[in-house]
RODO-2510 file (C-alpha; in nm, 4 decimals, decimal comma):
residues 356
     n   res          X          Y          Z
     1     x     7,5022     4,0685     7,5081
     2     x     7,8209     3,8427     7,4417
     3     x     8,0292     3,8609     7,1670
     4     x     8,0208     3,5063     6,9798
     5     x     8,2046     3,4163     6,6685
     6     x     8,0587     3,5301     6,3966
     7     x     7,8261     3,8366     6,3711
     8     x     7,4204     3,7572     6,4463
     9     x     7,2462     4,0550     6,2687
    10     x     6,9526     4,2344     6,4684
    11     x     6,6359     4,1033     6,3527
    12     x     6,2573     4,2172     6,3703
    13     x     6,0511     3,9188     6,4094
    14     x     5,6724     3,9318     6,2993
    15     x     5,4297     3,9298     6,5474
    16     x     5,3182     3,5826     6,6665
    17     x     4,9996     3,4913     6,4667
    18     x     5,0784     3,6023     6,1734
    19     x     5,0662     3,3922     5,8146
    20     x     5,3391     3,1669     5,7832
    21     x     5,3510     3,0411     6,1456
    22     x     5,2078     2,6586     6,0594
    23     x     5,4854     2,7084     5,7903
    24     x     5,1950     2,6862     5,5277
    25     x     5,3506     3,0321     5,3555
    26     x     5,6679     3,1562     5,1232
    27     x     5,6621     3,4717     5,1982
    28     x     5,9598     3,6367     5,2900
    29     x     5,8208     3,8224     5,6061
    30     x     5,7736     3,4643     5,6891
    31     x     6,1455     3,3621     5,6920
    32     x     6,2243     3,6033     5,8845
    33     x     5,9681     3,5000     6,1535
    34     x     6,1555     3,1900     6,1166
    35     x     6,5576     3,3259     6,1851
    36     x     6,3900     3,5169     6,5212
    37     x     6,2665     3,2229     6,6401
    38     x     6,5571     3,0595     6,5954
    39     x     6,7773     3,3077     6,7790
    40     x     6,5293     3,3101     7,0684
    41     x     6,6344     2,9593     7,0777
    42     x     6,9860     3,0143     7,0421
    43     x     6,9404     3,2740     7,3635
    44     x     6,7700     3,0200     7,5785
    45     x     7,0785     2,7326     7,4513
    46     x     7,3497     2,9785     7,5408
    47     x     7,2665     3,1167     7,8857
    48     x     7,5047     3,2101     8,0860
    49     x     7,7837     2,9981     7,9365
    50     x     7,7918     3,0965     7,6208
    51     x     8,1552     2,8856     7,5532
    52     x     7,9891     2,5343     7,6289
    53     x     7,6955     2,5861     7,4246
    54     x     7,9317     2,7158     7,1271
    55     x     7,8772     2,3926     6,9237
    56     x     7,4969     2,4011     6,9212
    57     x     7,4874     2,7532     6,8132
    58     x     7,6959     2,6796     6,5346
    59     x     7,4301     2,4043     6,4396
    60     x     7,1430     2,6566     6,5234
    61     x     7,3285     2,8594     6,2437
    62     x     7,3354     2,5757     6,0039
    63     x     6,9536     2,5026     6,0025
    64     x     6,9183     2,9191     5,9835
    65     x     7,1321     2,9259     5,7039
    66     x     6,9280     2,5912     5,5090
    67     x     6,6030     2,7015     5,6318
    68     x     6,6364     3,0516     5,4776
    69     x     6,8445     2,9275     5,1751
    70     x     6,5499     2,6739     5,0988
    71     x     6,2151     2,9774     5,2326
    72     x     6,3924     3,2221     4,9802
    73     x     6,3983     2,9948     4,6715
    74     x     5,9797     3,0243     4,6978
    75     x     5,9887     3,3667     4,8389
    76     x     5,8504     3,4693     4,5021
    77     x     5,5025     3,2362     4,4989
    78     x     5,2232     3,4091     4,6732
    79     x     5,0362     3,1182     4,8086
    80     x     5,0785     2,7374     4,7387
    81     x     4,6899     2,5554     4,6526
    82     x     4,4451     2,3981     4,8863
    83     x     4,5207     2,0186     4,9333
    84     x     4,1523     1,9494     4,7913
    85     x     4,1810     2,1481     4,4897
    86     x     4,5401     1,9708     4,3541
    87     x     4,5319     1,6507     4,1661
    88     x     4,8244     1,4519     4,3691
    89     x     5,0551     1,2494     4,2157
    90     x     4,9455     0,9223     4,4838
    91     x     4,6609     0,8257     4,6691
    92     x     4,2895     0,7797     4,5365
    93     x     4,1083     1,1041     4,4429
    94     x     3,7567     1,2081     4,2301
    95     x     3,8541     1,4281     3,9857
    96     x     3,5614     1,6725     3,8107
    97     x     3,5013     1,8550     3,5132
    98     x     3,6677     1,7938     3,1572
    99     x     4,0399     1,7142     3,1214
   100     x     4,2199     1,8212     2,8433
   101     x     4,5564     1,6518     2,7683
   102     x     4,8453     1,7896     2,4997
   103     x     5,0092     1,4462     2,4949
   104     x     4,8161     1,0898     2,5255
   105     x     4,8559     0,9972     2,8652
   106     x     5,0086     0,6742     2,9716
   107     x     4,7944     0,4476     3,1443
   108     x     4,8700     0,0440     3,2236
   109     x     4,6607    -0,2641     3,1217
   110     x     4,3059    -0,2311     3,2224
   111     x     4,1534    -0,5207     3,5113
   112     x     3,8144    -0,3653     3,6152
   113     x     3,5654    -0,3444     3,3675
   114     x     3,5841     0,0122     3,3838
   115     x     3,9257     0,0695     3,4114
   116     x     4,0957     0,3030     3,0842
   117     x     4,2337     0,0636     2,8457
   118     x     4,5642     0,1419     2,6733
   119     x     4,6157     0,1043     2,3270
   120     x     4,7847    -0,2105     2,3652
   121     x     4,5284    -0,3646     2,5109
   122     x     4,3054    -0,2731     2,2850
   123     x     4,4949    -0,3492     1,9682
   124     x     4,5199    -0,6980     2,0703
   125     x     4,1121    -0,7453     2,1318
   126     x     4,0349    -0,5804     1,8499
   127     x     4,2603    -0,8820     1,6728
   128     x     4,0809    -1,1058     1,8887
   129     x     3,7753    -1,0878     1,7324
   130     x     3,3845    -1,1640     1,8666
   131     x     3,3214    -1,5259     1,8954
   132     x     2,9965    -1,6378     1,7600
   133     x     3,0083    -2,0033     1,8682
   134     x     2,9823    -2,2947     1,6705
   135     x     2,7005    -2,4395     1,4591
   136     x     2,3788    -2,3299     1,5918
   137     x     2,1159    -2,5552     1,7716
   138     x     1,9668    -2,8089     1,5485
   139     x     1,6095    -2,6922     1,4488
   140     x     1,3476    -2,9535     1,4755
   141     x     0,9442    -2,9548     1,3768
   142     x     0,8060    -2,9394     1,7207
   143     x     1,0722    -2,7582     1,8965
   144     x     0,9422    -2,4882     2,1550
   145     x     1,0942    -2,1414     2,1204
   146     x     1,4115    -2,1004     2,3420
   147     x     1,5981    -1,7722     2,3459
   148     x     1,9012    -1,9907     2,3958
   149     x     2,1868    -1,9444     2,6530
   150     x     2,5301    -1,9198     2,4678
   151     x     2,8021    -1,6674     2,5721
   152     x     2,8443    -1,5786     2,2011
   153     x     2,7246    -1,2670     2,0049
   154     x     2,4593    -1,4078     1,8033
   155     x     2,3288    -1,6708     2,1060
   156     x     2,4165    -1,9492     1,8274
   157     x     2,1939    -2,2129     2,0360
   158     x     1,8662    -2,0541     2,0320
   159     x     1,5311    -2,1754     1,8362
   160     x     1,2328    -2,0386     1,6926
   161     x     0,9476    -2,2451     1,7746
   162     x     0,7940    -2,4362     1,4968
   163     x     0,4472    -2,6602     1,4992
   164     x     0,4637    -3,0221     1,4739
   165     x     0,3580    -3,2720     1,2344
   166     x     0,0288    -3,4133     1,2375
   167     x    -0,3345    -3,3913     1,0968
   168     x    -0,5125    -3,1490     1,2743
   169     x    -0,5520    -2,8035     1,2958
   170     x    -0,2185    -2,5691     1,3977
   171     x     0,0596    -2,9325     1,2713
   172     x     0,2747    -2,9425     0,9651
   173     x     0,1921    -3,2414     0,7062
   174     x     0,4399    -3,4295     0,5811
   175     x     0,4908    -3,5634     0,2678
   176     x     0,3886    -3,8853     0,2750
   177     x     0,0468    -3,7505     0,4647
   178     x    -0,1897    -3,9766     0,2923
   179     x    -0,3748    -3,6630     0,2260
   180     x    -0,2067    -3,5995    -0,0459
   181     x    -0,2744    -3,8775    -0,2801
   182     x    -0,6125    -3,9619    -0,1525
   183     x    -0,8656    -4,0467    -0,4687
   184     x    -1,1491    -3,9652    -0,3070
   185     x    -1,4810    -3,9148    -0,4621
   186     x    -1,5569    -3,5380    -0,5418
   187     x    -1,7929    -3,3982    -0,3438
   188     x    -2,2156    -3,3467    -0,5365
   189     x    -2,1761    -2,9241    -0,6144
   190     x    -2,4147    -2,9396    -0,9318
   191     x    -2,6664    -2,7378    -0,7664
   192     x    -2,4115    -2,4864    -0,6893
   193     x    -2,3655    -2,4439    -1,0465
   194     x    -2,6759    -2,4100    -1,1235
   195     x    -2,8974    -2,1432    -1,1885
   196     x    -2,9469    -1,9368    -0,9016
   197     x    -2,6660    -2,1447    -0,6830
   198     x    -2,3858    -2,0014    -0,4897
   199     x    -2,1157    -2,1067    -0,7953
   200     x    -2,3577    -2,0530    -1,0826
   201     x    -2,1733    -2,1336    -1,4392
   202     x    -2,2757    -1,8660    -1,7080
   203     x    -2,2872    -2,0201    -2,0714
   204     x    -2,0834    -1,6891    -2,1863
   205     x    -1,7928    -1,7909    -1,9242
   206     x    -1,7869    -2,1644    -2,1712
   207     x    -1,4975    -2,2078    -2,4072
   208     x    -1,6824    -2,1632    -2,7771
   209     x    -1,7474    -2,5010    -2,8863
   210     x    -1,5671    -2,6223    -3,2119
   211     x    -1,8384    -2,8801    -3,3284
   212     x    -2,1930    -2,9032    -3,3109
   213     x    -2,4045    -2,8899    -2,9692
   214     x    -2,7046    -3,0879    -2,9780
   215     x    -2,9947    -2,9331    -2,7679
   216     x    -3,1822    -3,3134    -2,7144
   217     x    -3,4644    -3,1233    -2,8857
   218     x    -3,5173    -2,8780    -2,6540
   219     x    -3,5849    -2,4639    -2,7231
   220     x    -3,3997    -2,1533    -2,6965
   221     x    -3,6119    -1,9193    -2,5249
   222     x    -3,5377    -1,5398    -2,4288
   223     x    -3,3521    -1,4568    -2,7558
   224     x    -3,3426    -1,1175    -2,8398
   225     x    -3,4681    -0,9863    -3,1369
   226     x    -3,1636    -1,0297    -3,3348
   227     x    -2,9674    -0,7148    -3,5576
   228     x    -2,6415    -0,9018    -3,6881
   229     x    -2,6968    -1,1276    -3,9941
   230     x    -2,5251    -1,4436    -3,7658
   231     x    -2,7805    -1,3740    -3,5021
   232     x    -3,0053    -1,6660    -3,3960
   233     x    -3,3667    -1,5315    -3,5202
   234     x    -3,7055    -1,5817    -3,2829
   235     x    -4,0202    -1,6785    -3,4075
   236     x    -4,1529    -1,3550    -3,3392
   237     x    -3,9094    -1,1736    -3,5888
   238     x    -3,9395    -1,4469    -3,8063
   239     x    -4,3070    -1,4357    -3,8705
   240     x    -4,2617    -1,0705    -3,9585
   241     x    -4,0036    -1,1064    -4,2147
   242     x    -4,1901    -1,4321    -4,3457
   243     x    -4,3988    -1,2306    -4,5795
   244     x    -4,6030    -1,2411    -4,8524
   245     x    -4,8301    -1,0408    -5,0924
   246     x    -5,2022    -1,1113    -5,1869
   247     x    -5,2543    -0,9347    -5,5176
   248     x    -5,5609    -0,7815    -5,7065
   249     x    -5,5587    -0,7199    -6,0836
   250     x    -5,8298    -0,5363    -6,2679
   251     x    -5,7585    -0,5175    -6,6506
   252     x    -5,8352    -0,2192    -6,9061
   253     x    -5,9996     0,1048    -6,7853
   254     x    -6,1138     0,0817    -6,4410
   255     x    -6,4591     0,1487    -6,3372
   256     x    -6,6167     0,1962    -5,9660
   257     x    -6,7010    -0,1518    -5,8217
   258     x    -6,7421    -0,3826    -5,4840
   259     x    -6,4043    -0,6381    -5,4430
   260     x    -6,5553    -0,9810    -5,5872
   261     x    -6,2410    -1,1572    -5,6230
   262     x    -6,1492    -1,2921    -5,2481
   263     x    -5,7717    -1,3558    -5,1622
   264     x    -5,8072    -1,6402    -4,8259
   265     x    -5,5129    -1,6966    -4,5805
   266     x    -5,4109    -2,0450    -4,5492
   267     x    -5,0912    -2,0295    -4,4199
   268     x    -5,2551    -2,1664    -4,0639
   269     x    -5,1233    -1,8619    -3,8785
   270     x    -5,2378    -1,5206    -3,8337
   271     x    -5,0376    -1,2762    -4,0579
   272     x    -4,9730    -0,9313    -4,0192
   273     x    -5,1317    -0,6662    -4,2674
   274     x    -4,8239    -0,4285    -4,3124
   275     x    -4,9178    -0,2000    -4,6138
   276     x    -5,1144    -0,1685    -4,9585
   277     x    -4,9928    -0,0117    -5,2920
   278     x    -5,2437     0,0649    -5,5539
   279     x    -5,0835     0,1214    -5,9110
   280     x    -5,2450     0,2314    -6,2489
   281     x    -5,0960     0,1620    -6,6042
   282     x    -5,3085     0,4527    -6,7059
   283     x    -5,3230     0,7368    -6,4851
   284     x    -5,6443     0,8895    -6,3820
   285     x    -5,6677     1,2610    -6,4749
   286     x    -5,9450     1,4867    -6,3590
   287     x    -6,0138     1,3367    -6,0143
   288     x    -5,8066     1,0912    -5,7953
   289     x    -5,8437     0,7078    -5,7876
   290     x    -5,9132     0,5838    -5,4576
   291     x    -5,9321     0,1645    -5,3776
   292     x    -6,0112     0,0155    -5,0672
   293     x    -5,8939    -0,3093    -4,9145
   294     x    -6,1708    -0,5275    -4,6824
   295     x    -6,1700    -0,7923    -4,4775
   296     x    -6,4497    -1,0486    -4,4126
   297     x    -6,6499    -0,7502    -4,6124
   298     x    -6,4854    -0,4443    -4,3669
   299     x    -6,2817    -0,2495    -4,4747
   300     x    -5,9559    -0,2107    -4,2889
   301     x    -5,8910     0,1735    -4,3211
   302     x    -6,1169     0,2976    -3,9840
   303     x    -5,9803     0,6216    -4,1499
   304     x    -6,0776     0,6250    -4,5265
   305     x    -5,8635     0,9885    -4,5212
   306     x    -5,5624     0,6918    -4,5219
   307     x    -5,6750     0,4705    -4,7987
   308     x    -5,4754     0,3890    -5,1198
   309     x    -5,5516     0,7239    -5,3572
   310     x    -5,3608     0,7791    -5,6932
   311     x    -5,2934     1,1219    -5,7285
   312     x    -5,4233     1,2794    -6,0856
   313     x    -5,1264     1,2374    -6,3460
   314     x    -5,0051     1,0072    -6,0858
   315     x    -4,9177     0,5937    -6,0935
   316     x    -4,8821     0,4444    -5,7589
   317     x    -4,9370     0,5258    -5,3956
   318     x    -4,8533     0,3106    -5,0685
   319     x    -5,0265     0,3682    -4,7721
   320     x    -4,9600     0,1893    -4,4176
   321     x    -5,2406     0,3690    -4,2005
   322     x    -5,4258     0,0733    -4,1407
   323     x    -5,6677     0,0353    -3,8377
   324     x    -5,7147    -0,3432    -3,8886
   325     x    -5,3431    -0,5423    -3,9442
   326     x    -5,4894    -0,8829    -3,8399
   327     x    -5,5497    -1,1491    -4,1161
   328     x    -5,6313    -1,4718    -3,9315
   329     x    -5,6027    -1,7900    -4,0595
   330     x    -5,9552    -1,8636    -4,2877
   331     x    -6,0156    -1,5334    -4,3221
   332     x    -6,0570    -1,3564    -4,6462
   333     x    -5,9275    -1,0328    -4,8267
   334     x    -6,1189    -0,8314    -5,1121
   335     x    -6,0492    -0,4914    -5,3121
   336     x    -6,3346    -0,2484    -5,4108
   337     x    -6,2768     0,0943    -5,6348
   338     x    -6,4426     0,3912    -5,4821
   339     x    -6,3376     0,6464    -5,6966
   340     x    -6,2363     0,6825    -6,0677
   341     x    -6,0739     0,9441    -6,2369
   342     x    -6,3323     1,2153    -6,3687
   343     x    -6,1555     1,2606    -6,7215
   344     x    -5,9470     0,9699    -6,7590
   345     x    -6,0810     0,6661    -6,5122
   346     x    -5,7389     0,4800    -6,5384
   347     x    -5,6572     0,1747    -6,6244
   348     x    -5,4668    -0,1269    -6,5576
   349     x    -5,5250    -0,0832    -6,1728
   350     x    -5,2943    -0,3487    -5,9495
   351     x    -5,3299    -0,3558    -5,5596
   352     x    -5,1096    -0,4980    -5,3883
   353     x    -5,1643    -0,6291    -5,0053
   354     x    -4,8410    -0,7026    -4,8408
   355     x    -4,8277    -0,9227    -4,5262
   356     x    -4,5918    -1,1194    -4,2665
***
């Protein structure tokens, strides 16, 4: 070979093929690939005039000497990324998965809706504000229901529908609707306060009346028997309280005898024989004194065991066992002494017949 200015150092080149041929690696095997290609070139420029071609060895050099300068700055990186997995600093790309940024990045004013909006931007909508629109629709009895149409936050033009004015069923009346101050004639509901109608009106559901109440002469019936002393009385408990007494008196020491003296009832009602009391001034000693009470001529005690009997030593008894209470009007009442006392008859004998 020819002796050339300069020295050109023997080189190994890699074998063709290898990684770092497309000039996609750093390595430094790679560079070196480079140089022999290079100086294969250089051989082929020179030929056999290696004087003439001096110039573009010496520019063959050059790019060596850049080439290998420039390969050997990177000789140190193993393998530079796939385009697809880089973001690029142009050109439109999708970019995956969650970003995390140290520092706020920069981005200009937004002009798609869904464009990132920068701070500034959003400062000055926020001071903007959210227009509601004007006055809202006028409302109006009769108006359908519109959901209303303005660009504004709270749609400031719609309506709820609201029924018109009128006189029939479903409409609003006004205030000068005759209705209202019509003097019509009340409609007949007596019977549906009375007795057994569908609004009955109870006399304990009256105010209490603060003068008299005149009944047009008519009765109170169904009164129950009465227990306070304000209650209203019937005739029923009335003719048992409206009493009386027929009495018998038989002076000085009594002796056994048939009633004679008759006691009639003219009260022109039947009465009610309630009880008899015989009484002695004297009492009888010995035996008892036993009376009986008649009526018409029968006697009244159906069981004599329960007529009037003064004990011996004793005054008074009272007896109510009756089998015959009835004293009609006309009828008549006598007293006759069955019994006496043995040692001392007694005297002064009273019997008294009470009735109502």
């Amino acid at each position: 070979m020819a002796s050339y200015p300069g020295s050109i150092p023997s080189l190994t080149r890699p074998a063709h093929g290898d990684p770092g041929d497309d000039g996609s690696s750093t390595d430094a095997t790679v560079v070196v690939g480079r140089i022999s290609d290079e100086i294969e070139a250089i051989a082929a420029e020179l030929g056999t005039s290696p004087s003439a071609a001096f110039a573009t060895v010496a520019a063959r050099l050059a790019d060596i000497e850049t080439n290998v300068s420039g390969k050997a700055s990177t000789a140190s990186v193993a393998a530079k990324a796939d385009d697809n997995a880089v973001v690029k600093l142009s050109t439109d790309q999708t970019v995956a998965g969650v970003k995390t940024f140290t520092s706020p990045p920069a981005v200009p004013a937004p002009v798609a809706g869904g464009d990132a909006a920068n701070k500034t931007y959003v400062d000055a909508a926020a001071a903007a504000g959210v227009s509601y629109g004007g006055s809202a629709s006028t409302q109006a009895v009769g108006d359908s229901q519109s959901p209303g149409v303005a660009a504004t936050a709270s749609r400031s033009d719609h309506k709820h529908g609201l029924p018109a004015f009128g006189t029939t069923a479903g409409t609003i009346a006004q205030g000068n609707d005759a209705r209202f101050t019509d003097a019509r004639t009340p409609t007949a509901h007596a019977t549906s306060h009375k007795s057994g109608g569908s609004d009955a009106i109870r006399l304990d559901e009256l105010a209490v009346p603060t003068a008299s109440v005149a009944l047009n002469s008519q009765k109170i019936t169904g009164l129950a028997t009465p227990t306070a002393s304000g209650d209203a009385a019937t005739k029923g408990y009335t003719d048992t309280q409206d009493g009386g007494q027929a009495v018998f008196g038989i002076s000085g020491a009594v002796t056994v005898r048939t009633g004679a003296f008759r006691v009639y009832n003219d009260s022109g009602r039947t009465r009610t024989i309630r009880a008899v009391r015989a009484s002695a001034g004297t009492a009888p000693t010995g035996a008892t004194l036993i009376v009986d009470v008649n009526k018409g001529g029968t006697t009244i005690f159906g069981t004599q065991a329960n007529r009037p009997t003064i004990a011996i030593s004793g005054n008074t008894n009272k007896t109510t066992g009756m089998t015959v209470t009835t004293w009609a009007d006309g009828e008549y009442l006598t007293v006759d002494v069955d019994q006496i006392g043995s040692t001392v008859a007694g005297s002064d004998l009273t019997v008294v017949v009470e009735w109502a």
